[in-house]
N, C-alpha and C positions, 0 to 999 in steps of 0.2 A: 523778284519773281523767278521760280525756278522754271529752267529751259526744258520745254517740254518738245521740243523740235525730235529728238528721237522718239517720244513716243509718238508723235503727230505721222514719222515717217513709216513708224511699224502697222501703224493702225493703218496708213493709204496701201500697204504694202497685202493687207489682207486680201482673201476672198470677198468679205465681205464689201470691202471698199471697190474691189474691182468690180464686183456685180453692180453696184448701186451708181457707178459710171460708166456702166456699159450699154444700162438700160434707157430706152428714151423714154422712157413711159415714168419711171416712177421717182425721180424728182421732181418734174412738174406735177404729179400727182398729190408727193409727199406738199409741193408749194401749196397747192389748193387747199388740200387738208389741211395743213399748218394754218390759212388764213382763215376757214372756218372753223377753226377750233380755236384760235385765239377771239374769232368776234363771239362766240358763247362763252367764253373766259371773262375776256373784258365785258362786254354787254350786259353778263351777268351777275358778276361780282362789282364792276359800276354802280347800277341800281343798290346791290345792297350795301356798299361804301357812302352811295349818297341817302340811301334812310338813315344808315349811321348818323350821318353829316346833319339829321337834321329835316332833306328835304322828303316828300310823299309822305306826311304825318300821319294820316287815314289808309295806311296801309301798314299792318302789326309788322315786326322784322320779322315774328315766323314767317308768315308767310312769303315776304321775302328772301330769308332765308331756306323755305323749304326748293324755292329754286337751285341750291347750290351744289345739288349734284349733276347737273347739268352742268356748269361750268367746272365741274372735277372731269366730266366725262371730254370737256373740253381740253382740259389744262392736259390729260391724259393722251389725246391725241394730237400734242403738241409734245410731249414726252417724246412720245417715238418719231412722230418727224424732225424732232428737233435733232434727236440721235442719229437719223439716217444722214441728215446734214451734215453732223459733224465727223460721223463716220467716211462720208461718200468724198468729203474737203477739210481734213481737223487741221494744216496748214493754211488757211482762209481763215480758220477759226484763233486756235491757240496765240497765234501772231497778230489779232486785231484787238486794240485797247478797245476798242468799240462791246465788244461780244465779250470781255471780263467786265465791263460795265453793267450788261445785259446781264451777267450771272451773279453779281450782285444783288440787282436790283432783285432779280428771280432771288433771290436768301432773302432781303429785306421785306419783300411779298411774304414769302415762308415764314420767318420770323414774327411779323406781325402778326399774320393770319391764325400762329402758336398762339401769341398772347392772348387774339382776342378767345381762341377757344378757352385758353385754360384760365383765365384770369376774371375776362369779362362778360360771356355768353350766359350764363345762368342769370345775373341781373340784368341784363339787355332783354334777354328774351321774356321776364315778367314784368317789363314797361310795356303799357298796351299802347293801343294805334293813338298818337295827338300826343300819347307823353313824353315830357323832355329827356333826355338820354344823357346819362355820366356823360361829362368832357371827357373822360379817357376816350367812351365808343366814338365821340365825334373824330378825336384825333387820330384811332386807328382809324379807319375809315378813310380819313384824310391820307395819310400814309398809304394807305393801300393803293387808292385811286391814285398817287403820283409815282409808287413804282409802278404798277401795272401799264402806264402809260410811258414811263421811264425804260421799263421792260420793249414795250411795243414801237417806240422811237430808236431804242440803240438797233430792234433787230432790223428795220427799214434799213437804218444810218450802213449795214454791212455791208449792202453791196455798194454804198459810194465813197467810205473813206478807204475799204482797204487796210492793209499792214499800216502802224499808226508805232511799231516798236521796231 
């Protein structure tokens, strides 16, 4: 793994890091924000992981999936609080095996969520509501729903393991 400990100290060393620890307001802010943007994240690409999967048969995946900009608008404001986090402490960050776990898992999310667009969405989306879905879409789905969860457990897990390298 390359040592990223210089740039973790250039980045605290910024304005920008100084501001976002100077202020009382806007990490708890950023926390709040982060927690409801991940419950429209998970909440909402849940549901359409578990139609993948199979369950809500009587409900078309469009329509499940035309929810999904909602959980982009999610994931989007999870983006920039995630950034201000790593900006405001990227030593907390960089040096927890925990939170390369978590950026993982976030690629594995991404990567699925590639496939199923470019691979499998065209024949998913003309199986109507009760019919059975290729085992591929069952298995992204499945995938998805345990990084996303995988995702949402390493970031809890940061503030209790700490430096772990």
């Amino acid at each position: 793994m390359p040592d990223l400990m210089p740039f973790a100290q250039w980045l605290r060393a910024t304005a920008a890091s100084d501001w976002i620890n100077s202020s009382r307001w806007l990490w708890p802010l950023c926390e709040s924000l982060h927690f409801m943007g991940l419950s429209l994240l998970i909440g909402i690409t849940g549901f359409f992981d578990l139609r993948l999967m199979g369950f809500f048969q009587r409900v078309s995946i469009g329509a499940a999936r035309a929810l999904m900009p909602v959980a982009l608008a999610g994931f989007a404001i999870n983006v920039v609080t995630g950034l201000v986090f790593l900006i405001g402490l990227p030593e907390q960050y960089f040096n927890n095996r925990v939170w390369w776990f978590k950026v993982a898992f976030l690629a594995l999310a991404g990567l699925n969520a590639g496939f199923y667009e470019t691979r499998l969405s065209a024949k998913v989306l003309a199986v109507g509501p009760g019919g059975d879905l290729p085992r591929a879409a069952k298995l992204v789905g499945f995938v998805s729903l345990v990084s996303w969860f995988a995702v949402l457990y390493c970031g809890r897990m940061l503030a209790f393991i700490g430096d772990a390298f």
